[in-house]
N, C-alpha and C positions, 0 to 999 in steps of 0.2 A: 896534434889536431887530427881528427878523424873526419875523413870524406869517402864519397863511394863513385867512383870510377865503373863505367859501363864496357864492356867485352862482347862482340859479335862472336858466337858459335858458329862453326861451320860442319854442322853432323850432315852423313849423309841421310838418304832418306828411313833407310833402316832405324839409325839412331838417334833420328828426330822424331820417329815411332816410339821407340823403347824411352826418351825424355819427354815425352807424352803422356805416355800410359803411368812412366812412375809418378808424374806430379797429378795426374787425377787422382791414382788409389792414394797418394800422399793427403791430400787436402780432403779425400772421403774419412781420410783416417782423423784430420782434423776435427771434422764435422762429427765424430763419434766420440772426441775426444771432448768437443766443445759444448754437448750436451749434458755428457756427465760432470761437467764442469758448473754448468750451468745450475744444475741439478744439487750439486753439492755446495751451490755457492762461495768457490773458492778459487783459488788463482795460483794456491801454492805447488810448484815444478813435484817438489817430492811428494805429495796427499797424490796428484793427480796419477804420479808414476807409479804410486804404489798401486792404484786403481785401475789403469789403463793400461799397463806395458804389456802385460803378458797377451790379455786380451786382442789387443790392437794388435799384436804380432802373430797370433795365431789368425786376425780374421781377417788380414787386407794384406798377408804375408811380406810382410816387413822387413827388412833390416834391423837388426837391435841398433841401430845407431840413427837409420830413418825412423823407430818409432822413438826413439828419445829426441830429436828436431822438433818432431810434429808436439810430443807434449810441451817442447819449450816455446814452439812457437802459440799452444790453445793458450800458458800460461802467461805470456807476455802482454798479448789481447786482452786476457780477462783480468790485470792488473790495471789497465786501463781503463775499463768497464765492465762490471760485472751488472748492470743495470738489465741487461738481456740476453738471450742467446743468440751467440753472431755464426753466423755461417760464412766458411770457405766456398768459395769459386773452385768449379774443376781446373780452371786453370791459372788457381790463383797461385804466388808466388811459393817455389820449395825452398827452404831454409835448408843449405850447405854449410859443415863445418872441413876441417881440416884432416878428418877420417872418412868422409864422404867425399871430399874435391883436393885435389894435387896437381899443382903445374909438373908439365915435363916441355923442360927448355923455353923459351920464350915466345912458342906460338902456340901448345898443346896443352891440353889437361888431360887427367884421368878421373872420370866421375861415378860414381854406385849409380844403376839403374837395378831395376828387377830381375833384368836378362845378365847381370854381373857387372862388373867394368867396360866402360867404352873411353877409348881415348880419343880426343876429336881435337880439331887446330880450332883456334878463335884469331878475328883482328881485330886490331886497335889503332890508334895512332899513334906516335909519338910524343903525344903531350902525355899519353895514358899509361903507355909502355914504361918511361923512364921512370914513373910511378910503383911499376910492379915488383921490385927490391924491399917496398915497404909494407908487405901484403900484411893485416893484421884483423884477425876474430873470422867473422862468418861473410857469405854469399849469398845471394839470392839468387835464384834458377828463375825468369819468367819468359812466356812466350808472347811475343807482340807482330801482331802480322801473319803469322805462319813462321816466324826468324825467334831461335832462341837469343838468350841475354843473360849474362852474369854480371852480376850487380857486387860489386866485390867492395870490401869495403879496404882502403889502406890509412897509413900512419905516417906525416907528417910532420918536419919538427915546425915549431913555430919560435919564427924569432920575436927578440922583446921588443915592445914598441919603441919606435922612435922618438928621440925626445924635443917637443916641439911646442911653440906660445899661438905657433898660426895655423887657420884654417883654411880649408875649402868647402865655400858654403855649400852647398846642393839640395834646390829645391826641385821636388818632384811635381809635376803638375799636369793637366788633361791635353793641354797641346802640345805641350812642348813635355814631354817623359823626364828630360829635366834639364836644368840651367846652372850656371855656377858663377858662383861670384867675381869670377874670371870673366865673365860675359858671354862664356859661351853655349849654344843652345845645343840640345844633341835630342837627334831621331822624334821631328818635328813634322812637317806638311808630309814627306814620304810615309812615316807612318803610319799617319794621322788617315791619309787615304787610304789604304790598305785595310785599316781597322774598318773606314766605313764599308769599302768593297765586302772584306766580310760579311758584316752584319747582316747586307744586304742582300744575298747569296745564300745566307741563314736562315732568311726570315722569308724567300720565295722557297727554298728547299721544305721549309716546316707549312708552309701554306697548302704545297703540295698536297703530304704527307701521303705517299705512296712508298712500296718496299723500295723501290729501286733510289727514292728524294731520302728516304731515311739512312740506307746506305751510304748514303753519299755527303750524308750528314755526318754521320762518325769517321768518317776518309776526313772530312774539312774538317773536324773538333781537333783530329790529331794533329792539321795541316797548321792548324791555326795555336798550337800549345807549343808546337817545334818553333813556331815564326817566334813566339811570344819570348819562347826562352831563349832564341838565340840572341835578340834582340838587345835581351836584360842581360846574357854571359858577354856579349861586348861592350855594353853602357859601361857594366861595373868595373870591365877591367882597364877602357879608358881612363874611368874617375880614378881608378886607383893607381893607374902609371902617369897621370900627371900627378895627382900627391906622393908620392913615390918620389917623381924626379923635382920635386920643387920645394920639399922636406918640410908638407904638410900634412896634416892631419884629415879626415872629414869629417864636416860637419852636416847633419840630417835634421828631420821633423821629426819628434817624436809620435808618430799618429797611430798608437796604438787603439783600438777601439771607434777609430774614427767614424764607421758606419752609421754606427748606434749612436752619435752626438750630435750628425746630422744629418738636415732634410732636403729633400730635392724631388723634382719632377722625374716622371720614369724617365724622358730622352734624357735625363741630365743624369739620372742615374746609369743608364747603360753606357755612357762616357767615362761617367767616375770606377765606377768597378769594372770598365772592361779591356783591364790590363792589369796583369801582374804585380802590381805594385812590391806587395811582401814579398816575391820571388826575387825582385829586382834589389831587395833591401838586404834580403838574404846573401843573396851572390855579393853585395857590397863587402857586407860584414865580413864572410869566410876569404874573398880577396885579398880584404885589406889588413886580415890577421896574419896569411902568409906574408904579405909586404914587409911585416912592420907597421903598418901605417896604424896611428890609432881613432876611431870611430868614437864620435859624442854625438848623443840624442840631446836635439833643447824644444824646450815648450814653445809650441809651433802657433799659440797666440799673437796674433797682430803683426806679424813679419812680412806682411804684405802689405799694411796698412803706414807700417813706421815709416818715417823719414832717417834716410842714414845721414842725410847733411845736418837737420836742428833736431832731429830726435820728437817732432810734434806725430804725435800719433792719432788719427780719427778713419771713421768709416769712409768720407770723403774724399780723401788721398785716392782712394780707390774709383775713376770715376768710370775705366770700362775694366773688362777682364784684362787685356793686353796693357793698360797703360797707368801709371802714377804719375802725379800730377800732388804736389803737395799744396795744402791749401795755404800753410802757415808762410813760407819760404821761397812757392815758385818751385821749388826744385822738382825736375820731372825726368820719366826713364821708363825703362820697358820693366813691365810690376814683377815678372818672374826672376829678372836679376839685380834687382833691389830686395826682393824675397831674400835670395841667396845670398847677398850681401849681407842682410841684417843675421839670418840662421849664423855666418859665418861668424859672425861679430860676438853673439849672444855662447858660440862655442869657446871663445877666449875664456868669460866668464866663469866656466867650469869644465875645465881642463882634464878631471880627474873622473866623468864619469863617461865612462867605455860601454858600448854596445852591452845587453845581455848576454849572458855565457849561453851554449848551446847545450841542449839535454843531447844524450845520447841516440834517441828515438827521430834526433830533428838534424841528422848526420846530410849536410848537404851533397846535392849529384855532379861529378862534372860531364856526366855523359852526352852533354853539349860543347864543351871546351871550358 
């Protein structure tokens, strides 16, 4: 299994000049690549290289290995869409292979710039280090902050799934991030605040809309994607070290598409989409395949509405957000963990269908943990 692990650069100021200057003429060399691409309406690595190599190398003086990155990186874009022409950022991400970047010992690299080879130290943690024995294919060089970053991709065994009839239900939901059939709630009123603090901090900052409120705007987007993802890389590895230690499986909503199926008022829509959900499903999935553990999607119809005690299902059951109340029965409880109860129940059913596989292109990050 393929993940990509984050590395802090430590150049000095010199060679955070010289990792500068290479990835702007890099990505200008894109952007000349990605025209005649456009131009020729084609996506193929070898048409474009026969077209651009020499060129690109005589006019934004290149590397023969920097101008071969850059056409593989215009061609991987334009296999994705050829519908327009896309332009590169100056300092959008350089594409490093393994004759352009080389560890030396376990805190240095040696990387191609313009000005020749720089060897600089990088940190990491321990969760990321133990990792670097499996280092496999390309890097990415970006700059975030004024701080460089190597985006490194490694290789992972994955063991086979564990063999299991039980689930762990988990339902995702707008107060509560999510519930389990276990009864327990996780990252609920403390988030839940926070989110609003944002919003509200967002939405005087955009009232403003002065350089200094706009500023300060992109400081908090980033403040607020770091809080988002940490939040979702410890959700997911709870859920997944209690199924781990308790030798089950999990079970989810399958809510692909879910936007577009429903309707809602805009406060209820900036509740609903404003969290991570797919990150959070994400980071389950790739967890729970290192675990062992194995991951079922079920049709996320009426799972809020059913009764786990007689099975009577109506709209009614449902009589506030927080609470179920069955009309048939009597039977009542808190509606997110009878959610999870039923998703968990409905995972028994069909045992044998597992998360989607991941494309290559959708290599998840652990540069959160």
């Amino acid at each position: 299994m393929r993940l990509t692990i984050s590395l802090k650069l430590l150049p000095t100021p010199e060679q955070a000049e010289s990792l500068r200057l290479t990835m702007t003429r890099f990505n200008a060399a894109c952007n000349a690549i990605s025209e005649r691409a456009f131009t020729l309406k084609t996506a193929s690595h070898v048409r474009l290289h026969r077209e651009c190599y020499y060129r690109i190398r005589a006019e934004f003086r290149l590397s023969a290995q920097m101008a071969v990155r850059a056409i593989g990186k215009v061609s991987e874009v334009y296999k994705r869409d050829k519908t327009r022409q896309h332009q590169f950022r100056p300092d959008g991400a350089m594409t490093l292979d393994n004759r352009l970047l080389s560890y030396k010992r376990l805190d240095h690299i040696s990387i191609l710039t313009l000005q020749g080879r720089q060897t600089m130290a990088f940190v990491c943690g321990p969760y990321h280090q133990a990792r670097l024995s499996r280092i496999k294919g390309e890097a990415d060089l970006i700059e975030r902050d004024e701080k460089f970053f190597l985006l490194q991709t490694v290789e992972l065994p994955e063991p086979p799934p564990i063999e299991t009839t039980e689930f762990l239900g988990v339902d995702l939901g707008i107060v509560n991030l999510a519930t389990t059939s276990d009864g327990e709630t996780l990252s609920g009123k403390t988030v839940k605040s926070l989110r609003h603090r944002h919003h509200r901090l967002r939405k005087k900052l955009q009232a403003k809309g002065t350089k200094s409120a706009k500023r300060l705007l992109k400081k908090r987007r980033r403040k607020e994607t770091s809080f988002q993802r940490d939040v979702n890389h410890c959700l997911s590895k709870r859920l997944v070290t209690t199924a781990q230690r308790t030798g089950r499986g999990i079970a989810l909503e399958e809510l692909t598409g879910i936007r577009s199926r429903i309707r809602a008022s805009r406060p209820q829509r900036r509740v609903q989409h404003g969290w991570a959900f797919r990150q959070l499903r994400e980071f389950l999935v790739y967890k729970a395949r290192l675990a062992g553990v194995p991951i079922v999607l079920v049709d996320p119809r009426n799972t809020s509405r059913t009764c786990p005690a007689c099975g009577h299902c109506e709209k009614a059951n449902r009589p506030t957000q927080s609470r179920f109340s069955c009309v048939s029965c009597r039977f009542s409880g808190d509606a997110d963990h009878i959610a999870a109860v039923n998703i968990g129940r409905a995972a028994v059913n069909r045992p044998d269908v597992d998360a989607p596989p991941r494309s290559e292109s959708q290599t998840p990050s652990l540069a959160a943990g």
